[in-house]
N, C-alpha and C positions, 0 to 999 in steps of 0.2 A: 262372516259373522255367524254364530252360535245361535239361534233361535232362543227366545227368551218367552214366556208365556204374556200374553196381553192381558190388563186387570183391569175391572170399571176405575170411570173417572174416580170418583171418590171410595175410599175405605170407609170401613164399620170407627176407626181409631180416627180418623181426618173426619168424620160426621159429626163426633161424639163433642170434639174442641169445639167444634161452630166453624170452623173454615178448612180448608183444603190442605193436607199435606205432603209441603214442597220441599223436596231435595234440588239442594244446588249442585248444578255439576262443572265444576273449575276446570277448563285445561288449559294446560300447562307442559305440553308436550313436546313443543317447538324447539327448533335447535338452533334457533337464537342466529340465521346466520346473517342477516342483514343487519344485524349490532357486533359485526367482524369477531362473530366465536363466543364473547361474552353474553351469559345466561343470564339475560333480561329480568329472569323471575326473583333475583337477587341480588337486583341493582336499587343501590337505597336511594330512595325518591324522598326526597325531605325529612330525613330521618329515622326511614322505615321501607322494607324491601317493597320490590314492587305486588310481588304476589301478596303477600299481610298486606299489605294497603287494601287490595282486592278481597281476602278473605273475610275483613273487618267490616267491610259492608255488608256482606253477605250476615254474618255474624250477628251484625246490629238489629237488622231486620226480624219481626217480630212472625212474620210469616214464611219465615224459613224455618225450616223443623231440622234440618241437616244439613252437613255439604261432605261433597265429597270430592277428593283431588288427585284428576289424573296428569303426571309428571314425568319428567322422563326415568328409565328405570336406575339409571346411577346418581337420581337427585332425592330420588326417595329418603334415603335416611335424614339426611340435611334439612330437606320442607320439614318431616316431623318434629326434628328436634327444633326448625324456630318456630312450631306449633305450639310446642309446650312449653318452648319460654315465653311467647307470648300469652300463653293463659286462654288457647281457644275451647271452645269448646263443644262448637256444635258440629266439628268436624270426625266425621265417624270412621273414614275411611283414606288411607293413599296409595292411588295404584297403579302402576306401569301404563303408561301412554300406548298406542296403537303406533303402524307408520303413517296413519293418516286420519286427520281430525275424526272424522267417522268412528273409526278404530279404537279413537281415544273418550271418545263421546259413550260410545255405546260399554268399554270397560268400564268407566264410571258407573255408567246406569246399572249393571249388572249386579250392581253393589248394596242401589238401593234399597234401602226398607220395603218391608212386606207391605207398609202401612202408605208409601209412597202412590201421590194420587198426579202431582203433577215433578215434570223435569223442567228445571231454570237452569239454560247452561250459558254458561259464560265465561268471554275470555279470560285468562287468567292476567296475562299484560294488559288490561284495563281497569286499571285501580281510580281512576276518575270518575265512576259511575256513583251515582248520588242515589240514595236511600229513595228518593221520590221517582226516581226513573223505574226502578228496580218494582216500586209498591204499584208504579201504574200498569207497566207491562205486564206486573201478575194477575191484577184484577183482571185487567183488559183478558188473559186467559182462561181466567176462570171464568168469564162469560162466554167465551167463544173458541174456547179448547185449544186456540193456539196464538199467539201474539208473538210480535218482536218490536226493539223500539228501533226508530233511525234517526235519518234527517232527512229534510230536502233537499237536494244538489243544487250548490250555488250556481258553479260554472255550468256553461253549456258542453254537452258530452256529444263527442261524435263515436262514429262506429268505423275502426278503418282496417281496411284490407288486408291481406297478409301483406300483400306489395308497399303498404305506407299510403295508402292514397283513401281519404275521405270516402266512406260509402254513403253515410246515412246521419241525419242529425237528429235524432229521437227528440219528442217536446220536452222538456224540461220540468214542465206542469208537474208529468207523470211519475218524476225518477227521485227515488230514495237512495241515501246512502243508508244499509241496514249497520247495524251494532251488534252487541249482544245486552243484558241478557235477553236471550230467544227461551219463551216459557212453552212448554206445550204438555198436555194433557197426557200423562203414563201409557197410556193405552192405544192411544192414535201416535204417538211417536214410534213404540215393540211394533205397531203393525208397520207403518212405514218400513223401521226396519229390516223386518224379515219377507215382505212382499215387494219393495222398491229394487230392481238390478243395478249392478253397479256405483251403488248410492256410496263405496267407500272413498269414491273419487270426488266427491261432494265436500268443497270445502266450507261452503255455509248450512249451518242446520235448516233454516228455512227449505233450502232445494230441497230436503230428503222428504217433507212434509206436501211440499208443491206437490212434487210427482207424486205421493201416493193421491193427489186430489183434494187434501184438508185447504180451507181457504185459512191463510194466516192473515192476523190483523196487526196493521203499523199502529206502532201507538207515538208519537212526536218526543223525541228522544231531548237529549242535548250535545251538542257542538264540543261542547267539552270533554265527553264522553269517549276519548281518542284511545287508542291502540299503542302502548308501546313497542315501535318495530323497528328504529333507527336510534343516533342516536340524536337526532334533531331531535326526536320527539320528547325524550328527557328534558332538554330544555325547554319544550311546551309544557310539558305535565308539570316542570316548578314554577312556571310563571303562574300555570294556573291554579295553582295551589298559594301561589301566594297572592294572586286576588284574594282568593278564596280568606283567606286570615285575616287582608285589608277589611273586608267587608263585615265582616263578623263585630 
């Protein structure tokens, strides 16, 4: 990775509104191989791709000032043109993926605004993230420079060998499933960054921030909040979207 310049938490432009200025950073990079070839990120999910699903959240949210989305390089043209039929519009940027989340993470951010105080990244095949998960992770950030939401793990998790054989059965108490969005403060993320070794192997954001030492805060996510990465999971994302409409 290119060294990027570190910049205070907040801007002179992110002061000036009353609250912090977040860019969201979408990836979308993945090669879809566990949904046998097919690119997930435009797979319609109750009448709309997956990634707009995702985007529209982002969009909606009143403390999002931007987003920006990194994609694979031969899906580019495609994302932007269903960006502008759907009428987005706080999307400032689409830009070739890395070969590794890291990769794709830190191109994103390379993009942000001058004015850019905190980074919200999040997966792109998670179009079930709800406006209230999204609002509380960020505050949760803006008091403590780095948050991600999860869950609690139901089942109990073992730890097993390379052999196959049970090592260790860690408390249960202690164990999150993390999510995304993961929000973290502009400037403690560039340091991480460019001081953290080997961090491009890192497939969750949180580890790049562990290891530089930032303590990140869980904020109690939702269950709903799932990954499209099979294609089982399409038939959860419309079951749960049509609670979702029941309920309404």
């Amino acid at each position: 990775m290119q060294p990027l310049q570190p910049t205070i938490g907040y801007s002179e432009a992110s002061a000036g509104s009353g609250a912090p200025f977040v860019t969201a950073l979408l990836v979308a990079a993945g090669n879809s191989t566990r949904m046998g070839g097919v690119n997930k990120q435009f797979l319609q999910l109750d009448g709309a791709p997956v990634l707009l699903r995702t985007v529209r959240v982002f969009e909606a949210c009143s403390l999002v000032r931007e987003i920006i989305l990194a994609v694979r390089r031969q899906d580019a043209d495609e994302v932007r043109a269903m960006l502008q039929r759907a009428g987005v519009k706080k999307v400032t940027a689409v830009v070739p993926g890395g070969q590794t989340r890291q990769e794709s993470v830190f191109a994103a951010a390379s993009c942000a605004s001058v004015d850019c105080a905190y980074f919200a990244v999040h997966d792109g095949a998670r179009p079930l993230v709800t406006r209230k998960v999204l609002e509380d992770t960020l505050q949760a950030a803006f008091q403590c420079g780095a948050a991600a939401t999860g869950v609690r793990v139901k089942d109990t998790v073992k730890v097993v060998s390379q052999d196959g054989y049970i090592a260790a059965t860690p408390d249960r108490s202690t164990l999150w499933a993390v999510h995304t969005p993961q929000v973290f403060r502009r400037d403690l993320y560039l340091h991480a960054a460019q001081t953290v070794p080997d961090s491009a192997a890192f497939t969750d954001d949180c580890r790049l921030l562990e290891a530089a030492g930032v303590p990140v805060r869980m904020v109690e996510g939702s269950y709903e909040n799932i990954k499209i990465t099979t294609p089982e999971d399409v038939c959860i994302a419309e079951g749960i979207l049509k609670g979702r409409r029941q309920s309404e």
